[in-house]
N, C-alpha and C positions, 0 to 999 in steps of 0.2 A: 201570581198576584192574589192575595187574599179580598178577603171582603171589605170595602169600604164600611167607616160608621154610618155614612151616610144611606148605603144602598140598604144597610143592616135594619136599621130606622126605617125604612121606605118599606122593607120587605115585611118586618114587624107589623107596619102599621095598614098593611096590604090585609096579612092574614087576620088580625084582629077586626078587618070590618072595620077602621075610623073612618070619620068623614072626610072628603076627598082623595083617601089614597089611594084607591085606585084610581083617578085621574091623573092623579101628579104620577104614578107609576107608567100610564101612559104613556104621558109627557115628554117623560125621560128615557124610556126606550124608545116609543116609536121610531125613532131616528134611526137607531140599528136593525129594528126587524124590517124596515124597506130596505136598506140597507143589505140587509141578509139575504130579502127576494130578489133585490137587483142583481146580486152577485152572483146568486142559485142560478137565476133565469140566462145569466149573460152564458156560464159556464157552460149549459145547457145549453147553447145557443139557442134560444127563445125569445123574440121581441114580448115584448112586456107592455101590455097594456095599460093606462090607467084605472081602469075596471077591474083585468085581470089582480094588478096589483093591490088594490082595496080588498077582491077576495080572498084573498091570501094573507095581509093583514090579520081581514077580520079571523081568519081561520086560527092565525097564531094567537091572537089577544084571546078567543074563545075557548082553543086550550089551555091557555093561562088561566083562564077562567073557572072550567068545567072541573065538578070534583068538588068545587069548594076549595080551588085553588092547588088541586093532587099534585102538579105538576112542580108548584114553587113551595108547597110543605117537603116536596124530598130533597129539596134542595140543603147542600151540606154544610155551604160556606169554607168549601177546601180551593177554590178558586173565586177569581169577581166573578158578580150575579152578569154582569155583561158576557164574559165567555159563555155561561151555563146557558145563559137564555139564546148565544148567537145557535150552539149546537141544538136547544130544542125549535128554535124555527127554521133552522134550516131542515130539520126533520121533518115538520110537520110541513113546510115549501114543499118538498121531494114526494111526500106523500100526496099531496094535494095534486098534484101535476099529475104525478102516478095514474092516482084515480081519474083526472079529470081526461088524458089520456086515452086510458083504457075506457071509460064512459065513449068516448067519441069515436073508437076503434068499433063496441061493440053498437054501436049505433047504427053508424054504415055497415057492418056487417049482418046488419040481421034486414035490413032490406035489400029490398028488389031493384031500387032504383040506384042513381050511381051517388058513389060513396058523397056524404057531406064535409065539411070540411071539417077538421078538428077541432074541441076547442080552447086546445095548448097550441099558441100561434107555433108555425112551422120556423122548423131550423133558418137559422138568415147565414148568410154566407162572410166571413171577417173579407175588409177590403182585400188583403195581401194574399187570400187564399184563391181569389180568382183563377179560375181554369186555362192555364192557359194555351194560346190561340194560336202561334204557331207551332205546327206537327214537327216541324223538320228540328226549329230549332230545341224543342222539348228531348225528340229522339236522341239529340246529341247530348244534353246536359242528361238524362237518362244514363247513358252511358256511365259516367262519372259517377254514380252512385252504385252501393252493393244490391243484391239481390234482391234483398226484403224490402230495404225503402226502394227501390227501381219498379217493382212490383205494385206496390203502393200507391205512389204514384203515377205509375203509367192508368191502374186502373181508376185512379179518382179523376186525373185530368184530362188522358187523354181518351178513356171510353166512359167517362162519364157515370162510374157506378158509384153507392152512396156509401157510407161508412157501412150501414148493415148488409148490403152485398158484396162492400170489399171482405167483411169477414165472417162471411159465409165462404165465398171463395177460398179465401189464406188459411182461415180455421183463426185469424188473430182475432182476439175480444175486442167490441168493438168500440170499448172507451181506449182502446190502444192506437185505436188509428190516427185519430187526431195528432196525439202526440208524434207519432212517427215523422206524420207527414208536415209536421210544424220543423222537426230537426231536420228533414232532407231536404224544406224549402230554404233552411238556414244556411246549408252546404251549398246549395244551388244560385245563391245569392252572394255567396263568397267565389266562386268560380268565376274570371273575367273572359265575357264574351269576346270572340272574335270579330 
């Protein structure tokens, strides 16, 4: 999809400095760059704050901003301004997280006392991923699965380790596991119990 005349108008009247356009440019996206954190944050599995998501917000709008607008003058108009702007706030979401992240890693790590809490809320668990509780019957439905996802799974549900110690273990990267363990829950769910 090419550029809208309208966004063309809007983007114009952005970079020229008129009066209101960047509010009415606001207006108009804000809807998608929450939009965009929400998505980020969910992907991420990260509860999302009303706080967190304001800074995050403000973070996108002020890149948009910074520069004197650097961000939306290199803008080409080979796609709508909606695609271009979801991939620069989703960048700048990742980056923010990144940092905000590694701030809270290197925080507790440089004290003495015990670690603080992050402050990128921690992973939440999806209802259907629930660990689950019986051993026996797990070990059986186990069975029925190959090697890699059996492994996988045995280790996220039945001994409890996290995606970054399952793939420490496996050597698999560990935006892989999720996926894994989303298909072998999907096999495991087609299988009729006894």
């Amino acid at each position: 999809m090419v550029l809208s005349e309208i966004d063309r108008h809007l983007l114009e009247r952005c970079l020229e400095r008129k009066p209101r356009a960047w509010e009415d440019f606001v207006d108009r996206f804000l809807g998608l760059v929450i939009h965009v954190i929400n998505h980020t944050a969910e992907s991420r599995r990260l509860r999302m704050t009303p706080e967190l998501r304001d800074d995050l917000c403000s973070e996108v709008f002020l890149t948009l901003l910074k520069d004197d607008f650097a961000v939306l003058r290199k803008f080409r108009g080979r796609c709508s301004l909606a695609s271009y702007l979801c991939v620069v706030a989703r960048r700048v979401v990742v980056r923010a997280l990144q940092k905000r992240k590694l701030a809270g890693t290197h925080e507790s790590a440089s004290r003495s006392e015990p670690a603080a809490p992050s402050k990128v809320p921690s992973p939440v668990a999806w209802p259907e991923e629930d660990r689950i509780a019986n051993r026996e019957e797990a070990e059986r439905l186990l069975q029925m699965l190959d090697g890699q996802e059996a492994t996988i799974v045995r280790l996220y549900h039945l001994e409890g380790k996290s995606y970054q110690e399952i793939s420490q273990i496996t050597g698999i990267p560990t935006n892989s596991i999720g996926p894994i363990l989303s298909r072998a829950r999907s096999k495991l769910r087609r299988i009729p119990t006894a």
